[in-house]
Structures are given as structure tokens and as C-alpha cells.
C-alpha positions as CSV (number, residue, x, y, z in Angstrom):
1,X,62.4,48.3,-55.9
2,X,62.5,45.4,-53.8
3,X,59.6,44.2,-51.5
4,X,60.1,42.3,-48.3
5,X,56.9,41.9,-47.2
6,X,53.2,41.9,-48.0
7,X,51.6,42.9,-45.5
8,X,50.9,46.3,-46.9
9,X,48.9,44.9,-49.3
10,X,47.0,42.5,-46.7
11,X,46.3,45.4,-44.8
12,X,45.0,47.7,-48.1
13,X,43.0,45.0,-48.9
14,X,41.1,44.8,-45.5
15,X,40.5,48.5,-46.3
16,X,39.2,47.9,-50.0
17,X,36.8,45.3,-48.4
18,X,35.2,47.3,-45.6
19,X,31.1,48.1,-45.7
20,X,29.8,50.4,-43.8
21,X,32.3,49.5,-40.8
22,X,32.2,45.9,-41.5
23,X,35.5,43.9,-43.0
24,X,35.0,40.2,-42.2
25,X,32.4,38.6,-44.3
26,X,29.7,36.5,-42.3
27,X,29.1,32.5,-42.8
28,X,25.5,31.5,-43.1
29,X,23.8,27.9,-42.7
30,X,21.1,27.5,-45.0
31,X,19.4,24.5,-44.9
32,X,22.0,22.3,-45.4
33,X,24.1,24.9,-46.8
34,X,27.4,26.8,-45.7
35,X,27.1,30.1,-47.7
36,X,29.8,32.6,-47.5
37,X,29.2,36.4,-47.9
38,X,27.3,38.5,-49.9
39,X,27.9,36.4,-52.9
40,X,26.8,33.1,-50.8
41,X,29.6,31.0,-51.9
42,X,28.8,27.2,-51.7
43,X,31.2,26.0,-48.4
44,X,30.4,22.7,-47.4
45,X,33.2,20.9,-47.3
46,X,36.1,23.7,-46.8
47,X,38.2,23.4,-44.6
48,X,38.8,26.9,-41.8
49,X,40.4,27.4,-38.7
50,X,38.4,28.2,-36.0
51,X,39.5,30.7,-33.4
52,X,37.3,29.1,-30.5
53,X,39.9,31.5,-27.9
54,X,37.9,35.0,-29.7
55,X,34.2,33.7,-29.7
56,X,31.7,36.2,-28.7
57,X,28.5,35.7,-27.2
58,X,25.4,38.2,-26.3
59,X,23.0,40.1,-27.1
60,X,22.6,42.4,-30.5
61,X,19.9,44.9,-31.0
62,X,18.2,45.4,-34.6
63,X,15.6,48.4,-34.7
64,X,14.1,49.4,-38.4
65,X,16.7,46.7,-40.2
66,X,19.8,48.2,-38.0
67,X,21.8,47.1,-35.7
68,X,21.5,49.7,-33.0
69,X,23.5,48.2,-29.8
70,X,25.3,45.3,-28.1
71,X,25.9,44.2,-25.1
72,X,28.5,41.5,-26.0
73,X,31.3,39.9,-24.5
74,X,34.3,37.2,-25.1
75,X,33.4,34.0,-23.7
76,X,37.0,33.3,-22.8
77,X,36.4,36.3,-20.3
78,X,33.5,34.8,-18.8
79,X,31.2,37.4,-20.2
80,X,27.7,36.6,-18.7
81,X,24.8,38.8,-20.9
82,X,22.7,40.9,-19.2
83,X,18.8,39.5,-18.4
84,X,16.7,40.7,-21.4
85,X,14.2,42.3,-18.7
86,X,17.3,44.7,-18.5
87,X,17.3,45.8,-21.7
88,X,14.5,48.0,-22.5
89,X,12.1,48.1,-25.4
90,X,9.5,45.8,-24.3
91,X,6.7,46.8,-25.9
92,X,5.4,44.6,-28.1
93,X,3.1,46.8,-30.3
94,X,6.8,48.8,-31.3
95,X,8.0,45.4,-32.1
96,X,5.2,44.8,-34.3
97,X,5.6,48.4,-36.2
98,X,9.9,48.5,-36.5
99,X,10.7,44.5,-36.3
100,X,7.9,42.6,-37.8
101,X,6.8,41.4,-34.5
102,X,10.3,40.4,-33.5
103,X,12.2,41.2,-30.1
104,X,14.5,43.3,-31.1
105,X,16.8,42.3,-28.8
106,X,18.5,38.7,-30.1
107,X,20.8,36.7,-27.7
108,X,23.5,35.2,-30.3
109,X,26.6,33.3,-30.3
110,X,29.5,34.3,-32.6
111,X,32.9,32.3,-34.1
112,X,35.2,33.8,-35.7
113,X,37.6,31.3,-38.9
114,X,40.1,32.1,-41.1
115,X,41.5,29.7,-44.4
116,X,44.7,28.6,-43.9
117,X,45.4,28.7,-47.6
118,X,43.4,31.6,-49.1
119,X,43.8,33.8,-45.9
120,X,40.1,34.5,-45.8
121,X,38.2,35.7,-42.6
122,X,34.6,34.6,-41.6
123,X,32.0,34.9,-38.9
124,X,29.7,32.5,-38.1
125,X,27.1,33.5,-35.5
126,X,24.0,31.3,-34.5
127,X,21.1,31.3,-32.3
128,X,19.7,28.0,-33.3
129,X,19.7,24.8,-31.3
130,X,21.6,23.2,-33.8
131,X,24.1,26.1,-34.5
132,X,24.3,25.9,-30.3
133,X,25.0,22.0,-30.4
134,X,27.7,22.5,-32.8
135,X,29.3,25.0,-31.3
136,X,29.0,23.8,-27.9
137,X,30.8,20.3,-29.2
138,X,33.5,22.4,-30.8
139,X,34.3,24.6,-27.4
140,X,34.4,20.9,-25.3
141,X,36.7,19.5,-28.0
142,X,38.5,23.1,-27.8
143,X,39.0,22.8,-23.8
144,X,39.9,19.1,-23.6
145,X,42.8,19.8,-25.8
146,X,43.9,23.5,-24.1
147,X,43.5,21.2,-20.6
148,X,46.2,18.3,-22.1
149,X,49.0,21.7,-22.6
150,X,50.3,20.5,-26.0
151,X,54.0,21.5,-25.9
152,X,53.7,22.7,-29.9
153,X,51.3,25.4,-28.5
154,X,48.6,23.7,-31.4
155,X,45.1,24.6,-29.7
156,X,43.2,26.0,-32.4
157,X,40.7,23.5,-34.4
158,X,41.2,23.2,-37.9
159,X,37.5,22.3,-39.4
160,X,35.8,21.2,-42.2
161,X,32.5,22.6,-42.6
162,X,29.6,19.7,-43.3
163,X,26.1,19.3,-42.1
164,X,23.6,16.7,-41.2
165,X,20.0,16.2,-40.6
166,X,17.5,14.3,-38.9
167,X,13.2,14.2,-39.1
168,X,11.2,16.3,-36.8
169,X,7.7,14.8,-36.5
170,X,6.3,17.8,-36.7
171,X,8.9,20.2,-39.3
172,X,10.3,17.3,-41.2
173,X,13.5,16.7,-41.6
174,X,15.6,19.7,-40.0
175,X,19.1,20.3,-41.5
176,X,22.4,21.1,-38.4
177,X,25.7,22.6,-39.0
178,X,28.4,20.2,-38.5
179,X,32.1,21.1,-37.3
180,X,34.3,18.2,-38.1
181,X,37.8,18.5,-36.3
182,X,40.1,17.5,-38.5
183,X,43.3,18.9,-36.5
184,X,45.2,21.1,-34.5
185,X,47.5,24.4,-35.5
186,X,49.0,26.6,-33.5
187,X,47.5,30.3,-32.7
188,X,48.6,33.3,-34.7
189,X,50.7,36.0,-33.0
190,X,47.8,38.4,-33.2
191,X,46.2,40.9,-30.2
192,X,42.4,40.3,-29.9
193,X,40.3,42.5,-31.8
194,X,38.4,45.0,-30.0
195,X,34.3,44.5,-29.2
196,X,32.1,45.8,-31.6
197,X,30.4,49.1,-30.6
198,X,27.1,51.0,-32.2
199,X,27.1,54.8,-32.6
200,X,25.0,56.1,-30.2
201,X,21.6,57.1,-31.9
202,X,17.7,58.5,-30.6
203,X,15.9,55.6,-32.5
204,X,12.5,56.0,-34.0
205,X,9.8,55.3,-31.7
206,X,6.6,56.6,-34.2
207,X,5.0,54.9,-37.2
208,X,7.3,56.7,-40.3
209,X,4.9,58.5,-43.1
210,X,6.1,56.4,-46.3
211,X,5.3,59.3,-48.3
212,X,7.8,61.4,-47.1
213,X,10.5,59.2,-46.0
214,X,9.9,56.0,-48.6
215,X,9.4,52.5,-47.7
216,X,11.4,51.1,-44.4
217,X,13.5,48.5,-45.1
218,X,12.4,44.9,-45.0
219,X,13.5,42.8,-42.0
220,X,14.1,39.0,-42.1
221,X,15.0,36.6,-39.5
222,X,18.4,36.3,-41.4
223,X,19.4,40.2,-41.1
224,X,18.8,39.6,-37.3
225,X,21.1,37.1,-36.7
226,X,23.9,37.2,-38.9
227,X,25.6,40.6,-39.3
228,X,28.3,41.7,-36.8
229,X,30.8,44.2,-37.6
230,X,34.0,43.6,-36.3
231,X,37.9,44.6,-36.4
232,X,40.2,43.8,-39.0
233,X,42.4,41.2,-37.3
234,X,40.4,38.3,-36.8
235,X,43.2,36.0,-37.3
């Protein structure tokens, strides 16, 4: 038997790695660290490929430790979020009871990479001012280059994932995300993976009774902020 290609075996292995709908493993700052999926792999100083043309940006609800809805768009579409007034669920004492306090709806921005070499997918998303800064230096650097209409079609960043930090008078010193550009590749002959969607669900609006239903699940400003699900080409 002779094999011509493998992308049958890319493509089983995308199923082998799904969870629970989810197939693209998310890329955490830490405090100076770049931690890569459930495993948090050390990444500083890797080098990805961003794919600045798919980046997502809006709002993602979390009820009880779910996600429970989005309202999310492509930024290359112009895709302006709704107000948050517009949303629902603003009372404040169900907050305190399903999302330790916490709005429940969080306003993110998301970036999709992929590895060159090992063919590895991530997604980074951020809601913090220095995730933003980051980001927002790598979509100027990103247009600047799409305006100049290189003739070898390379308008894609290639990155190497580092950090920085400065001091805070108040916090001390505060650790950023840094996206070094490092060069320029061409785009993948890929469509654009679809938005992610939530099953449509009644959510809890009462106090649960721990006795018959067991502990809830503990929420942490990390589950809000990280976990997407998305399609399997990302590339």
C-alpha cells in the first residue's frame, strides 16, 4: 500500500484531540509565562504564526463555570459587540450566587497561531490591558504590511512569544505579553472556520441544594477568559 498523503491522519488526529467540542488548545500568560494547554507547556520563546486575518473579538458568557453564549464576531468583518446593557443578566446578587461575584458576561479578544514546524494550533484570548497593547501593536504591524500589497502574498506575522514587565506603584512590578515580529509567510489555502455557537440551554437561576446535586464547580478568573471552542481548521 502506498500513501500519498497525510492528511488523513492530520485530520484523525484533530478528532482524537477534541474535548467536549473543543480541538485547538488555548495559550495562557501567566505572569511572565506563555503556557500552552492543559499540560501548560513552558512557551516563551517559540516561535508561531499568527493568523491576525481570523481574530475574533466579543463577548462570552460563563454561568455556573460554563460557557453558555457568545455574541462574537471576526474583526476583519468589522464586527462591533453588542452594549453589555443588551445582554441581560444584570443582577448582581445572581452574580454573586453562580459567578463568584463576577459579570458573567466578559468582553474578550481572541488570536488564533499555528507552529510552522510541529503543525500545532493555539488560541490566545485576552482581556487585559497588556494582552490589548500587544495585540493591538500586532494588528498595526499586521495592516501596515497588508497596506504595502507584498507581491509574494506574505501577510501573516511570524512571532516569537516573549514578555516584559514594568513597576506599578501600587501592584509592583506587572508582567505583559510580548509579540515579537520576526517575519512574514504567506497565508494557508484554508476557508475560515465557522463562529463558535453554545447549545441553547434554560440556565439555573436558584441557589442549587449541594446535597442533592453535589458541589458546583469552582470558577476562576482564568476559566472566564480563556476557553473558546472552535473549528478544526485554524490554520
Amino acid at each position: 500500500m502506498t500513501i500519498e498523503t497525510a492528511a488523513a491522519f492530520r485530520d484523525m488526529a484533530a478528532v482524537l484531540r477534541l474535548r467536549s467540542g473543543q480541538n485547538i488548545n488555548k495559550l495562557a500568560f501567566v505572569k511572565g509565562d506563555w503556557l500552552l494547554g492543559r499540560d501548560k507547556l513552558q512557551m516563551n520563546g517559540t516561535q508561531w504564526v499568527a493568523r491576525v486575518d481570523w481574530s475574533l473579538y466579543g463577548w462570552t458568557m460563563w454561568w455556573d463555570g460554563r460557557i453558555r453564549d457568545y455574541r462574537l464576531g471576526y474583526v476583519a468583518d468589522g464586527f462591533v459587540p453588542p452594549p453589555r446593557a443588551e445582554l441581560g443578566y444584570l443582577d448582581k446578587d445572581q452574580w454573586d450566587v453562580w459567578n463568584k461575584g463576577r459579570d458573567p458576561w466578559q468582553l474578550g479578544w481572541s488570536l488564533p497561531l499555528y507552529n510552522q514546524a510541529s503543525l500545532e494550533e493555539a488560541l490566545w484570548t485576552t482581556d487585559t490591558m497588556g494582552g490589548r497593547n500587544a495585540l493591538a501593536a500586532l494588528m498595526i504591524a499586521f495592516a501596515d504590511h497588508f497596506d504595502t500589497n507584498p507581491a509574494d502574498g506574505q501577510i501573516l506575522p511570524a512571532i516569537e512569544l516573549g514578555s516584559s514587565s514594568y513597576r506599578h506603584p501600587d501592584r509592583g512590578e506587572i508582567n505583559i505579553p510580548v509579540l515579537d515580529i520576526i517575519g512574514w509567510v504567506a497565508a494557508p489555502n484554508k476557508p475560515r472556520p465557522p463562529l463558535p455557537t453554545a447549545e441553547p440551554q434554560a440556565l439555573p437561576t436558584t441557589e442549587p441544594q449541594q446535597v442533592l446535586e453535589g458541589p458546583r464547580a469552582s470558577l476562576t478568573n482564568n476559566d472566564m477568559n480563556d476557553e473558546i471552542p472552535f473549528a478544526p481548521e485554524w490554520r
